[in-house]
C-alpha positions in Angstrom: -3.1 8.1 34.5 -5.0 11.1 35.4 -6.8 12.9 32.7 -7.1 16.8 32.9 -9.2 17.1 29.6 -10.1 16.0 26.0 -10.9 18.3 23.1 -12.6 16.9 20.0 -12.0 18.6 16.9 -13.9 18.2 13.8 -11.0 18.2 11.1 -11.8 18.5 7.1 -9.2 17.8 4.9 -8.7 17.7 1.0 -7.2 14.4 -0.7 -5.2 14.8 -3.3 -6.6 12.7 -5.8 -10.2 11.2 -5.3 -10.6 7.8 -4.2 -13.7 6.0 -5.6 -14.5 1.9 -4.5 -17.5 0.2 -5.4 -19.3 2.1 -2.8 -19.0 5.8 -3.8 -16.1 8.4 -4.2 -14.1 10.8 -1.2 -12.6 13.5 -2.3 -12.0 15.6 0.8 -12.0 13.8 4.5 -13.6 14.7 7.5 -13.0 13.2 10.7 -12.4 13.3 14.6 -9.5 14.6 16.0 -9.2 13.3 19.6 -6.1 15.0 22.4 -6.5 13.7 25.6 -4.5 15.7 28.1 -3.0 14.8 31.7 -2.0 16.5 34.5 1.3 15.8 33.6 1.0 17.9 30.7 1.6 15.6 28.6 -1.5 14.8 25.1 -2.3 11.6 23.6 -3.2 11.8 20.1 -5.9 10.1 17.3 -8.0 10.0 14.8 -11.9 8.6 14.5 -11.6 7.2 10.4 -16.0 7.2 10.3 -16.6 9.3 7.2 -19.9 11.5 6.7 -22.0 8.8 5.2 -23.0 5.2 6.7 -21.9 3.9 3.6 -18.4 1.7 5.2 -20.6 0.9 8.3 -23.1 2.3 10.6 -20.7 5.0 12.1 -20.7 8.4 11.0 -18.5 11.6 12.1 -21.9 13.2 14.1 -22.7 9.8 15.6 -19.2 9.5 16.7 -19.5 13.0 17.6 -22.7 12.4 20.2 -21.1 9.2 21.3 -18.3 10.4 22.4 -19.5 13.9 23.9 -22.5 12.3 25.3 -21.4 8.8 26.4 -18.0 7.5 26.1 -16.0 10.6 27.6 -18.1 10.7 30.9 -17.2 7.0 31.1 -14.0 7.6 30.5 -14.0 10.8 33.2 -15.4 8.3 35.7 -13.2 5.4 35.5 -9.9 4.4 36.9 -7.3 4.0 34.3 -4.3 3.0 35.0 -3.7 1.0 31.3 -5.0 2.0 28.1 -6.0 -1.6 28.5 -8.9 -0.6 30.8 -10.2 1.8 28.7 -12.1 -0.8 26.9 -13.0 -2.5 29.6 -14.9 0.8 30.7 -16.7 1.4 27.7 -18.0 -2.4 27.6 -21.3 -1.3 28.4 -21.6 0.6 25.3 -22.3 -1.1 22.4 -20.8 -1.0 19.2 -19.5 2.7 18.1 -16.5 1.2 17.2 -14.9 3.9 15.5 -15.5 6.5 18.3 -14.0 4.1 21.0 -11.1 3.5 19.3 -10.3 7.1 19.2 -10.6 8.0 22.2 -9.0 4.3 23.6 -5.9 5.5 20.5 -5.7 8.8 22.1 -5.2 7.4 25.9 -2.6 4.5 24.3 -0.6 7.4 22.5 -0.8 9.4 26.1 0.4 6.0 28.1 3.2 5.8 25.7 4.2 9.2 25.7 4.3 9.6 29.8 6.6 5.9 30.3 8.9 8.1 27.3 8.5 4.3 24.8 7.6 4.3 21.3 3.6 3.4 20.7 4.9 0.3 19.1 7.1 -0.7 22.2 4.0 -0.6 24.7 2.1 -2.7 22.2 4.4 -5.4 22.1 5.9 -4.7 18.5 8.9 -6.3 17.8 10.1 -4.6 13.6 11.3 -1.6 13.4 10.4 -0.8 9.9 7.6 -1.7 8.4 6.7 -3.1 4.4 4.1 -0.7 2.7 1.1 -1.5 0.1 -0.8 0.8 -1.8 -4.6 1.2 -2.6 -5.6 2.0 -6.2 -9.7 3.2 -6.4 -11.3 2.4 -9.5 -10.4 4.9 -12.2 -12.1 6.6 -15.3 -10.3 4.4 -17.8 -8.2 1.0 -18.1 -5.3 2.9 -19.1 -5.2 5.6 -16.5 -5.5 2.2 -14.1 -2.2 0.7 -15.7 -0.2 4.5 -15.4 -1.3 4.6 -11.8 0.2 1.5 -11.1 3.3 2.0 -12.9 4.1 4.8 -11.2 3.6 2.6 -7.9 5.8 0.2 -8.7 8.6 2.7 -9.7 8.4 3.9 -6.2 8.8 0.8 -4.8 5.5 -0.5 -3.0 5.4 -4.0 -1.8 2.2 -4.7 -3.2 -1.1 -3.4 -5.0 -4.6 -3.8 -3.9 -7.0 -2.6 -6.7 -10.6 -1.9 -6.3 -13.1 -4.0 -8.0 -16.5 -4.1 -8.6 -19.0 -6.5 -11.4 -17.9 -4.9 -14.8 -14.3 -3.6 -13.2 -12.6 -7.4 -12.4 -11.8 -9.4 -14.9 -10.7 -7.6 -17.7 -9.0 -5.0 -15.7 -7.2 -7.7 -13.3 -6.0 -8.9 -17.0 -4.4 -6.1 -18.3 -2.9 -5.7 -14.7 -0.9 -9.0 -15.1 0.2 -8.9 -18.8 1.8 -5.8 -17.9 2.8 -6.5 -14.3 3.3 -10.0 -13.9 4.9 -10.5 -11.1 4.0 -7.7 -8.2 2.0 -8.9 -4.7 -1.6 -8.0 -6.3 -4.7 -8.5 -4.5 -8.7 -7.2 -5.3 -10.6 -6.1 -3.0 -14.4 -5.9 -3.5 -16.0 -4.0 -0.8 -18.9 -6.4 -0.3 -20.4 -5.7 -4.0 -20.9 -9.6 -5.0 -23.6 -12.4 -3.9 -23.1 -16.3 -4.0 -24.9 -16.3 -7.3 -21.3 -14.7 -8.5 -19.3 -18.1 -7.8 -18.3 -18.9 -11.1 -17.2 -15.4 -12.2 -15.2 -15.2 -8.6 -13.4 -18.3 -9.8 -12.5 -16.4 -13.0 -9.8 -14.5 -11.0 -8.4 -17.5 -10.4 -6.0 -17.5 -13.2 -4.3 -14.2 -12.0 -2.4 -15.2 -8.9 -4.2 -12.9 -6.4 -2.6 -12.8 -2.5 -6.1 -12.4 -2.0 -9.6 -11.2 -2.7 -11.1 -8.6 0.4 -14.5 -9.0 1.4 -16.4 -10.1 -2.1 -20.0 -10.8 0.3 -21.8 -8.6 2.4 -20.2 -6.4 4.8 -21.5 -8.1 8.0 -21.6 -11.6 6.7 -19.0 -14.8 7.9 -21.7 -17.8 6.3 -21.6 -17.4 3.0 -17.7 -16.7 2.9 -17.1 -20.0 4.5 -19.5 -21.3 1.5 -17.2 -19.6 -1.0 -13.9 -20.1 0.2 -13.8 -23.7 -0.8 -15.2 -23.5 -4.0 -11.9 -20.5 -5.2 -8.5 -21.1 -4.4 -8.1 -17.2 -4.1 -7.8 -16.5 -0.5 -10.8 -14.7 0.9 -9.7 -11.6 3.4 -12.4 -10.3 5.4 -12.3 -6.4 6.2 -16.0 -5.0 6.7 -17.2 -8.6 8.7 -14.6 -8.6 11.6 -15.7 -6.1 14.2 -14.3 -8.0 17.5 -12.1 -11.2 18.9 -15.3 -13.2 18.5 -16.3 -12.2 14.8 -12.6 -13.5 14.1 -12.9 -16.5 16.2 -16.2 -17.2 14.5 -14.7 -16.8 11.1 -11.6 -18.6 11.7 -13.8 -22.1 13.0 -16.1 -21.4 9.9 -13.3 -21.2 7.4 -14.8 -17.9 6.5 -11.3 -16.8 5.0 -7.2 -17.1 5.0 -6.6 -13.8 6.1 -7.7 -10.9 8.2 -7.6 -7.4 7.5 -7.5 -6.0 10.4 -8.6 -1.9 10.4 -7.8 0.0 14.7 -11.2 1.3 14.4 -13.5 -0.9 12.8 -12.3 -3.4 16.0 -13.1 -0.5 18.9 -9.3 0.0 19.7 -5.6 -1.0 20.1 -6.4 -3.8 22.7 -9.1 -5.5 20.7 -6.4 -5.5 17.8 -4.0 -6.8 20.0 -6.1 -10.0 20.7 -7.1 -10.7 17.6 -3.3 -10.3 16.4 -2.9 -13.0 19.0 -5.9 -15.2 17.9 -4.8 -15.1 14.3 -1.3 -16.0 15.2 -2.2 -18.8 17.1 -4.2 -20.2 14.0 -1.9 -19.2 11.2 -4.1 -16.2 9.8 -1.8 -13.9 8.3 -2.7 -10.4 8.6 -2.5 -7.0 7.6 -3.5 -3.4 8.4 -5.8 -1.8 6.7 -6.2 2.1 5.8 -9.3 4.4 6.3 -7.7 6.9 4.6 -6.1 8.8 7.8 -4.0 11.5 8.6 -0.8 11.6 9.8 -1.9 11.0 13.4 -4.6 7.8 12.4 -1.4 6.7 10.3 0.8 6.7 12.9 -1.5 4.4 15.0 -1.3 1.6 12.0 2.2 2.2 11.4 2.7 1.1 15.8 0.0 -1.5 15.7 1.8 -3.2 12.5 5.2 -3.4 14.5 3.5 -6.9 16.0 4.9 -10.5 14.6 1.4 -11.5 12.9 1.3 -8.4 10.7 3.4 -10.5 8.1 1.6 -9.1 4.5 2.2 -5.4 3.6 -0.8 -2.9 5.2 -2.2 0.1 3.5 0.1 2.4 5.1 1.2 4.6 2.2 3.3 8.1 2.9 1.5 11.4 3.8 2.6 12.7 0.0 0.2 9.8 -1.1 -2.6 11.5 -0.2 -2.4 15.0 1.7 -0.7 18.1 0.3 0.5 18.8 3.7 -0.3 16.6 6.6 -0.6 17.3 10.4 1.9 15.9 11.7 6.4 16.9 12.0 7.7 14.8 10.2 5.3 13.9 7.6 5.3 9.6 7.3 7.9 9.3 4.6 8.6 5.5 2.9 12.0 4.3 1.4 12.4 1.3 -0.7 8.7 0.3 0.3 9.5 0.4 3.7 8.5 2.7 6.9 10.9 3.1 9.9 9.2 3.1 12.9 9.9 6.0 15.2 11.4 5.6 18.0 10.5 8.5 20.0 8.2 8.4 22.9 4.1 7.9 21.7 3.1 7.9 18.4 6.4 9.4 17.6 5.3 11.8 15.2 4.4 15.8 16.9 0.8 17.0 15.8 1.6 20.4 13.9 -1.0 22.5 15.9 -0.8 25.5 13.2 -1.9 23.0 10.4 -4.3 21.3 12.5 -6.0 25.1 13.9 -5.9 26.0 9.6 -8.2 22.5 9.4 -10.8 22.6 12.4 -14.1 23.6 11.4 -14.8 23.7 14.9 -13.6 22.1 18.4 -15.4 21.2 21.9 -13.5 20.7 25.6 -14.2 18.7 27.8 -12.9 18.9 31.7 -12.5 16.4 34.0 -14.1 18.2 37.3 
């Protein structure tokens, strides 16, 4: 693979509906839009997911920014890559930045994929060819508007509903959730917002048959979890703890949880996913993929990465109509029955709409490969 240039573009798109968690509210989303061009001609596509604010990890949208422009791309310039597998491999000596390696490492996948003319999901090793779709709820202004949100997600046929929680939004709402919906795949998650001194209310959810509870401890913590899990029967997921193939291996020897949620660019990339899809499989770790909110592009990424056999629970991979008024990308990801076909079509499978992209660039930066 011979890479011409790479052009960062800092995207800012409205949501359609604000999403609030226990950690604060989006209601617009800006991020890194990454095309990496050959001398074929050919672009690879993706999407950075870090947000303005530190608040989901360190990352932000300037940090990725500078680590990118200042680091990761003249690596990237420098090396020899002949697999999107080596891309990692190359920015090794970097650490962390996550989030801005994966995009760049997405971009060069979609690229690889796009010049052999196979789907994403192909080169990755995917074997469905449609996928089963969950839905996020944030935490809402009332229990009622909770309840009509919900509804409305089950009429359109979702495979299962994770709800926000956080101390004073769990028990009660989890409650009224079940009397009126007692029988959909429900899971909480908790973004990190309770302690071990919480044990006895976290064994309160017991009663209403969660698939799981996401991340209820700190963000970077697999000790305490592997306290907790024994003392619920609610599966602990982990989300915010599992940044590489070792924090998973770690967590899976500790009994830190029963499931991993497993988010492209909180892991650094499409080959670190790929091993710890592996590593969960061989343990019997069920898995899913998480959502960052993305575009279309970011979306398409999950939608190829949750083609492989271990992604057996329904990811947060909800239709562009869920959240953007229009998306960048012909066609728009569109769900049927809960499900997702996976395209077909060479890459990503979905075209970037340059027009809408151009309308949604505050500004862009080029890069060439001299």
């Amino acid at each position: 693979m011979e890479i011409k240039s790479i052009i960062l573009r800092h995207v800012k798109m409205e949501l359609l509906n604000p999403f609030t968690t226990s950690v604060g509210t989006e209601v617009d989303k800006d991020f890194i839009l990454v095309e990496v061009k050959s001398k074929s001609g050919l672009s690879g596509w993706a999407e950075s997911v870090s947000i303005v604010e530190p608040i989901y990890n360190e990352e932000t949208v300037k940090t990725n920014w500078h680590i990118m422009s200042d680091h990761l791309i003249p690596i990237l310039f420098a090396a020899d890559i002949r697999h999107p597998d080596d891309v990692s491999e190359a920015f090794r000596p970097i650490r962390g930045n996550f989030n801005a390696k994966a995009a760049l490492e997405g971009a060069v996948w979609d690229l690889y994929a796009r010049e052999k003319g196979i789907p994403l999901a192909k080169a990755l090793g995917g074997v469905k060819d449609k996928i089963e779709v969950g839905v996020s709820v944030g935490i809402q202004e009332s229990e009622a508007m909770m309840l009509k949100q919900i509804e409305e997600y089950v009429i359109e046929g979702y495979k299962r509903i994770k709800v926000k929680i956080k101390p004073g939004w769990d028990v009660h709402i989890l409650k009224a959730i079940r009397a009126q919906f007692p029988d959909i795949q429900l899971m909480a998650d908790a973004n990190c917002a309770y302690t071990l001194n919480d044990i006895e209310h976290l064994q309160k959810l017991e009663e209403f048959n969660l698939t799981m509870i996401e991340q209820p401890l700190d963000h970077d913590d697999i000790i305490d979890h592997a306290k907790l899990q024994p003392q619920i029967k609610t599966p602990i997921c982990l989300d915010e703890s599992i940044h590489t193939f070792e924090d998973a291996r770690k967590a899976i020897e500790l009994g830190s949880c029963k499931i991993i949620n497993l988010k492209i660019g909180r892991v650094g990339g499409l080959t670190e996913s790929k091993r710890i899809h592996d590593l969960c499989e061989k343990h019997n770790i069920p898995m899913w993929c998480g959502g960052m909110l993305e575009a279309g592009i970011g979306r398409a990424h999950n939608i190829a990465i949750t083609t492989l056999s271990n992604f057996t629970l329904p990811g947060d991979t909800a239709p562009s109509s869920h959240y953007w008024k229009q998306d960048i990308i012909d066609p728009e990801v569109t769900m049927e029955n809960g499900y997702i076909i996976v395209p077909e079509k060479p890459g990503i499978g979905f075209e970037p709409n340059r027009t809408r992209i151009e309308d949604v660039t505050l500004f862009s930066r080029t890069f060439l490969n001299q």
